[in-house]
N, C-alpha and C positions, 0 to 999 in steps of 0.2 A: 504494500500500500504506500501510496506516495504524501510523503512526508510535506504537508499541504500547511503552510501560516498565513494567516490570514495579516500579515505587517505588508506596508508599501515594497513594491511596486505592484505584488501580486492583488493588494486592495488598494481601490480607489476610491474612496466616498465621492469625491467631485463626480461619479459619475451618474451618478442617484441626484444629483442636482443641475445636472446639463444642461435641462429645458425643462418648459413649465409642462409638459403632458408625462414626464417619468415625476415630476416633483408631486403631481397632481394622482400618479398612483402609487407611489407610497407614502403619499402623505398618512401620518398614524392619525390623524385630529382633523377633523373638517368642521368648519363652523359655516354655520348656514342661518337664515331668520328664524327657521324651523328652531334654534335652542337659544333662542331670546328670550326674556322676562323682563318686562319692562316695572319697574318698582316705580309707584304712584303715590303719593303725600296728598291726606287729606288732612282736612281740616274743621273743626265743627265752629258755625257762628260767623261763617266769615260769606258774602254774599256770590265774590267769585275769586276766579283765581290770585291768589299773592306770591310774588318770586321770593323763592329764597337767597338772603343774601350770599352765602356761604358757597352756595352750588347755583353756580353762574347757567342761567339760563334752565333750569327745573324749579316747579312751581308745588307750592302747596293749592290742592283742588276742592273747592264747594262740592256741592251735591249737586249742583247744576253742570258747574265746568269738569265734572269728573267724566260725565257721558261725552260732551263734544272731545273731551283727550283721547277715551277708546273710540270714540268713532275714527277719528281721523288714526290712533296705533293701529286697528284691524286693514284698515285700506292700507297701509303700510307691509301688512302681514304679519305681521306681530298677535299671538295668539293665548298669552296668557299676559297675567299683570298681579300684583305683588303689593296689596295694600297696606300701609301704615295709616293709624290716625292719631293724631292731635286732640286731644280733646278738653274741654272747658274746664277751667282749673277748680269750679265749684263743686264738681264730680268729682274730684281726682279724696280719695281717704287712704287709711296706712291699710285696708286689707285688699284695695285694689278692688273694690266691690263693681262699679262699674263696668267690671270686665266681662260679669257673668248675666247683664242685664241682657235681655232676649230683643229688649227695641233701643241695645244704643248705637250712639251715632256710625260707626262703622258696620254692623249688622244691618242695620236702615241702609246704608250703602249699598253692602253685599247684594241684598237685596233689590234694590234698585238696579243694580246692574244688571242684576241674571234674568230681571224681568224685562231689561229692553238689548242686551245681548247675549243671550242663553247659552252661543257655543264660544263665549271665551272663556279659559282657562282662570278662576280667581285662585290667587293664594292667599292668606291671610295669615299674618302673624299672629303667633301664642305665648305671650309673654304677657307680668305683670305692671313693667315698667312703666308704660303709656297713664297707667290708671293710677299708680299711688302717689302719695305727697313727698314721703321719701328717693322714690326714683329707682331704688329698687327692682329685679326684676320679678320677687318673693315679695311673701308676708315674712314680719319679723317676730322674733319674740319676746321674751322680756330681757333678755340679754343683749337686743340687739343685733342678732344675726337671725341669716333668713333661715325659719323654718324650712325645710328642704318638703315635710311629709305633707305640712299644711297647706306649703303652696301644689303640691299634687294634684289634690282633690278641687282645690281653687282651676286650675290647668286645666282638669277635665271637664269640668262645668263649663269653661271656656269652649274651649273646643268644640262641646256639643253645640254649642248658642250657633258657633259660626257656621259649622255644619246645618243647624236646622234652620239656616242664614239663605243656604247654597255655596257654600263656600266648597269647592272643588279638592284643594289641598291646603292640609294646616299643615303649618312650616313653625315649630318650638322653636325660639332662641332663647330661652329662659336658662340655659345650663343647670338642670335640677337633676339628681341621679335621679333615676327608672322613670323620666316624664312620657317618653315612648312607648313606653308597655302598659303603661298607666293610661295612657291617651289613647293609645290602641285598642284597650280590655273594652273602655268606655264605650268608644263608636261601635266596637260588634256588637254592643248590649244594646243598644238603641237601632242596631240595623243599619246603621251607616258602613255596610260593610266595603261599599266602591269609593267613600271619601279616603284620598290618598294622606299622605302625610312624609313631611321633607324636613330632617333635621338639617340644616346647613350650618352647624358647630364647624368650627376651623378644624378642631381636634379630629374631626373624623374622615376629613382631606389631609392632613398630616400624617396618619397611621396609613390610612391610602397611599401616601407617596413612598413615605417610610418603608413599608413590605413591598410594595412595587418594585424598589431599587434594593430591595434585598440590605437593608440600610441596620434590621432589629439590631446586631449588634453591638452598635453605634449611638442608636439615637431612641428616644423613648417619649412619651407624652405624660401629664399630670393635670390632674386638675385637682385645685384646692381654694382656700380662704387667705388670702394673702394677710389679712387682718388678723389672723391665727399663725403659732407657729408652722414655717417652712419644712416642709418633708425630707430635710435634706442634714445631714450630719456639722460639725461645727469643722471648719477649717477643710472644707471636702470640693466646693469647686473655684476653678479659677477667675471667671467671669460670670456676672451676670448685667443680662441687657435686654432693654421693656422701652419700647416705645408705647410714652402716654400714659402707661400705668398708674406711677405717679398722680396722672391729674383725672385721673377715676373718682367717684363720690366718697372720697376719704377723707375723714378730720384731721387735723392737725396731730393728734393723738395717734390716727390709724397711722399717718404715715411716718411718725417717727417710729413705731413700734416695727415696720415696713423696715424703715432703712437698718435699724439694728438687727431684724432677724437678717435682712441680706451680709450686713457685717459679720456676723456668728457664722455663714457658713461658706464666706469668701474663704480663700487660703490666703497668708500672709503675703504681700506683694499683687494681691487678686481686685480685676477692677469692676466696678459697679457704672454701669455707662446707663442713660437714660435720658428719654425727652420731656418735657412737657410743655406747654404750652404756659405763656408767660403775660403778663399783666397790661403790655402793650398791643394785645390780640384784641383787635372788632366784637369781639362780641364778650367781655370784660367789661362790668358795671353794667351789663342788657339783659334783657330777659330778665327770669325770678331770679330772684335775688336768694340763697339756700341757706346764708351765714357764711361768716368768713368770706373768705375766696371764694367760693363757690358759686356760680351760676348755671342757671339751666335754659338752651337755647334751643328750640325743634325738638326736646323732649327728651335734652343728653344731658345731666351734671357736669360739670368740669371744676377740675380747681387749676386756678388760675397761680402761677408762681411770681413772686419777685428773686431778685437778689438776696437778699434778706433769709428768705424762708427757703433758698437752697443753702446758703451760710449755716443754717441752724443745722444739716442734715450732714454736714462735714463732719463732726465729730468723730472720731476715732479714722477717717477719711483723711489722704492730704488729693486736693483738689487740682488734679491736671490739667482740666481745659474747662471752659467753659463759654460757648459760641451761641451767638444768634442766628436763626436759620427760617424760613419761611416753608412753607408749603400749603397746594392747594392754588385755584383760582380765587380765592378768597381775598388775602392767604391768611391762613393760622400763622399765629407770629410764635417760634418756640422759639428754647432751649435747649442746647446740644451739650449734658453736663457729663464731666470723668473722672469718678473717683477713685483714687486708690487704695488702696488698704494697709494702713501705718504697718510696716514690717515686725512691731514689736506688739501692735496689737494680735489678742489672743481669744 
């Protein structure tokens, strides 16, 4: 048998890319209109469409301008759509009640749509976030952390409303353990046995890529409470880096508690790199106002940093770089911070 390698000259990749009819059949990925989802912003109370600042040329939609968008996306070819809603802050309570209501405002949507376009695809989000005062994507409890079991049963009450809405496919982003079996159990029991349901967690495109590339014994996934001790040993890894994390709905308290679990399990000489977004950013002092830093803009928390309140978080840190950096058409004005970990701290 002939001793056959597959190394240049005997392989040529350039040849798989010659021309566009060999590129066009082995391309692995075709994207076509056919896997489009066009994600939709409504909004209750408002008479017609409002642009959002942030996202240059996409609009939050009334219930009037929501139909003229899918008329004109269907003529497009565009065949499903992916609703968010905004809703009136005098609804919004800490157990996310509004969520489970059968006539609110995004149900009434649902609704409305499947009655004057019956064969577009709706999604609709399953999360608590939209609905409570906290921001949240749970109920909490008296400790202050989300119930995981309570927001469950909350979930699937959800889910059914949207369902007996018409809503096509519920799409969880709540990250709650077993919301999918849970959410699942629920629709057979009521019959909704052809409503689909789409978790689109990052985590489960990550493990996807991960075993794809044969990657397991390299790289691994976690999820946890960053507000809680880190799952990770003391002095065990060499960097860690979080875009934005930092300016997640976190107190002053959460993220000091944050940065010292990150210090305990840095190695000595190990850096902690991080964004956030910073005090000179457009939408800083807008929208609700949360306490503190804190604002909430299209239905996000954020905390807002200065100089100052990255100073406080150097402690046992000596502080390598720290840069201003834009992004977005917006732009979000961040923070590019790098700290390192005092060699004698332990």
């Amino acid at each position: 048998m002939a001793n056959f390698k597959r190394k240049y000259p005997l392989t040529r990749l350039r040849r798989l890319r010659s021309n566009k009819s060999i590129r066009d059949l082995v391309a692995e990925n075709k994207l076509s209109i056919d896997d489009l989802i066009q994600p939709i912003f409504i909004k209750e109370s408002i008479k017609d469409k409002e642009e959002i600042q942030s996202l240059i040329g996409i609009f939050r939609h009334s219930e009037k301008s929501i139909l003229k968008e899918i008329e004109e996306l269907m003529k497009l070819g565009i065949k499903a759509v992916a609703i968010f809603p905004v809703i009136n802050e005098d609804k919004k309570d800490e157990k996310g009640s509004e969520a489970v209501n059968e006539n609110n405002f995004l149900n009434n949507i649902i609704k409305t749509i499947k009655q004057n376009f019956p064969e577009i695809l709706v999604i609709a989000d399953v999360a608590l976030d939209p609905y409570t005062t906290h921001g949240h994507d749970g109920v909490l409890n008296s400790f202050g952390d989300v119930d995981n079991d309570e927001t469950l049963k909350i979930l699937a009450d959800q889910a059914l409303k949207l369902a007996q809405a018409g809503t096509d496919i519920i799409a969880p982003s709540d990250m709650m353990d077993g919301r999918i079996g849970v959410i699942r159990k629920a629709l057979e029991e009521k019959s909704f046995k052809n409503t689909m349901i789409l978790a689109y967690s990052a985590i489960n495109v990550i493990n996807e890529k991960i075993n794809k590339n044969n990657l397991s014994k390299y790289l691994s996934t976690k999820i946890f409470d960053v507000r809680k001790k880190l799952p990770f040993e003391d002095n065990s890894i060499q960097a860690c880096y979080s875009h934005m994390l930092y300016c997640m709905a976190l107190t002053n308290e959460d993220l000091q508690n944050l940065n010292n679990e990150i210090l305990r399990i840095l190695k000595p000489g190990g850096y902690n790199i991080y964004t956030v977004r910073h005090t000179e950013d457009g939408d800083y002092n807008n929208g609700i106002h949360r306490g503190g830093d804190l604002y909430e803009n299209d239905g996000f928390i954020v905390h807002y940093f200065s100089n100052k309140k990255i100073e406080s978080l150097i402690n046992g840190f000596e502080n390598t770089s720290l840069e201003k950096f834009e992004e977005g058409t917006f732009p979000r004005k961040l923070f590019y911070v790098v700290n390192k970990k005092n060699i004698k701290t332990q």
